[in-house]
N, C-alpha and C positions, 0 to 999 in steps of 0.2 A: 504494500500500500504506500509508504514512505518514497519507494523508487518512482513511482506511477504519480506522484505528487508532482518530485522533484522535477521529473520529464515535464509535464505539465505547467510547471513555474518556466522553467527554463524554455519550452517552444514561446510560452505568453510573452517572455523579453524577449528573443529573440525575432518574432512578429510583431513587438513594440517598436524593438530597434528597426527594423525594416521599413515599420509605416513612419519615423521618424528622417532615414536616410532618403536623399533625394535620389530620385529616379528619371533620368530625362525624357524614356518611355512614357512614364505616368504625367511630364509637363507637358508632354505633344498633344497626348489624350486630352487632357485641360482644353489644350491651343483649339483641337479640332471641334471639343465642343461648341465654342466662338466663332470659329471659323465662315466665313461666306459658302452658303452653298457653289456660287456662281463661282467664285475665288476662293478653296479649299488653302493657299498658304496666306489667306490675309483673316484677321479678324477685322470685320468693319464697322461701323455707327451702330448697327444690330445687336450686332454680337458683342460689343465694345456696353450698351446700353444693359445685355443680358449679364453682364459680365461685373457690371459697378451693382445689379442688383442684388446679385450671389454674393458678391462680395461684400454689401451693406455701407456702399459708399457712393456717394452722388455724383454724376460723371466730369460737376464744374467743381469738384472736392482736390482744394490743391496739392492732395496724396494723388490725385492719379497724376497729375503735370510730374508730380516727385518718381514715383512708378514708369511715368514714360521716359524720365530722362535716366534712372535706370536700364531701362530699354534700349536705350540710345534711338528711339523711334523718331521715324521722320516728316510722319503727318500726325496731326491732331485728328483724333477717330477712328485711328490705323494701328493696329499693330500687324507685323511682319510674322510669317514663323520663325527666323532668324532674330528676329528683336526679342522672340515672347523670352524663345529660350535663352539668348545673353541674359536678359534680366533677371528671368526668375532661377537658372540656376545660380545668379552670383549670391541669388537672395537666399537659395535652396528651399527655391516652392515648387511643391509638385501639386497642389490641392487648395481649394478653395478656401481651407481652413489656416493651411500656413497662411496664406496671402495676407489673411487676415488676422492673423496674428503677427507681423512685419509693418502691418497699420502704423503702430506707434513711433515705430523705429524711423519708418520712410518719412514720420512727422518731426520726429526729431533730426533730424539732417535739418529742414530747414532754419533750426537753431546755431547751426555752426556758421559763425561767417563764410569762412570759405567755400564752403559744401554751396550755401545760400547763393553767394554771388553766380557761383558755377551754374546753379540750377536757373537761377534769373537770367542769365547770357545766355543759354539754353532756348529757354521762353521766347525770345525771341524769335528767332527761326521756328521752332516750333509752333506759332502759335499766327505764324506772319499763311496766310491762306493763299494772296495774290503775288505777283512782282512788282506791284506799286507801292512803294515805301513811304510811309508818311513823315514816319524817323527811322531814323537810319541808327543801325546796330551804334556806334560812337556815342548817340547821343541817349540812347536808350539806357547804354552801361553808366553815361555820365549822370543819369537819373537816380541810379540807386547811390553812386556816391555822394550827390548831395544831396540825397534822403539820409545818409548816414551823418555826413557833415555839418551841414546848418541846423543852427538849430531854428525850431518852430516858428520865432520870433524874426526868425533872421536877421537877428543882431550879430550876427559874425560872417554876415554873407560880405565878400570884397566885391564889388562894383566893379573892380578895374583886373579881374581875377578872371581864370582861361577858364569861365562856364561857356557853353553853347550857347547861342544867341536864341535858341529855344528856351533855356532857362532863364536867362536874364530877360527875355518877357514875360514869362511865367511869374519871377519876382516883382515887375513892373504892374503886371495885372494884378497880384496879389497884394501889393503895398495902395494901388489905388482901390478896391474891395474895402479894405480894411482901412482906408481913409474915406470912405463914403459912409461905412457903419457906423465912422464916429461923429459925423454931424446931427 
């Protein structure tokens, strides 16, 4: 009886350990249930939309921007078969459950500055639909550094300092705003 226990504990870990280790098998299964009927190696808007359901996260949730740039994905709506699997095996997701258990962590990146900046330079490209640029990547990056920079008040903004002329209207409109509230 003792031996027939011990078997029995021992197969239990070692099918624990198993549904714990990643399997790229079991991430493709994942992929394909996402997958476009039409385009069997893309996940698209559908599948992308079935996908943030399972997963219990809303598809403008900006863990999935953080997931995709994991992915190294190249359209917004799109994952690749080639992207699903870079991402999730670096994450080691083979199942709807890890994915979602990786939630907190893919949240926490964007707490690091560096990770942050990386992920917001990202954003960009990723997020641009057409080839009509409104701003251009230079000034887009320069946005977050003086979100980081000035402060609120912009009492330390230099007037005579290498912003983009995007910004220094942006300061221009905002100093005349908040001179118009105080009459």
């Amino acid at each position: 009886m003792y031996d027939s226990v011990v078997t029995s504990v021992r197969r239990s870990r070692t099918n624990e350990q198993l549904d714990q280790s990643y399997s790229t098998k079991r991430c493709m299964a994942l992929f394909q249930e996402y997958a476009s009927a039409d385009d069997p190696e893309t996940v698209g808007p559908e599948g992308m939309e079935k996908f943030c359901e399972d997963i219990g996260v809303e598809p403008e949730n900006i863990v999935m921007l953080v997931l995709a740039w994991k992915m190294d994905a190249k359209q917004m709506g799109f994952f690749s078969a080639s992207e699903w699997l870079k991402g999730l095996s670096n994450l080691q997701c083979d199942t709807v459950q890890k994915i979602q258990g990786k939630l907190d962590y893919l949240r926490s990146l964007l707490n690091e500055p560096v990770t942050f900046k990386n992920i917001y330079r990202y954003a960009y490209d990723f997020a641009r639909q057409s080839k009509y640029k409104v701003i251009n990547k230079d000034q887009w990056c320069n946005v977050l550094e003086f979100s980081r920079t000035i402060n609120s008040d912009l009492s330390n903004y230099d007037e005579d300092g290498a912003w983009p002329v995007l910004l220094d209207e942006f300061v221009e409109w905002l100093k005349a705003k908040r001179n118009l509230g105080q009459d």
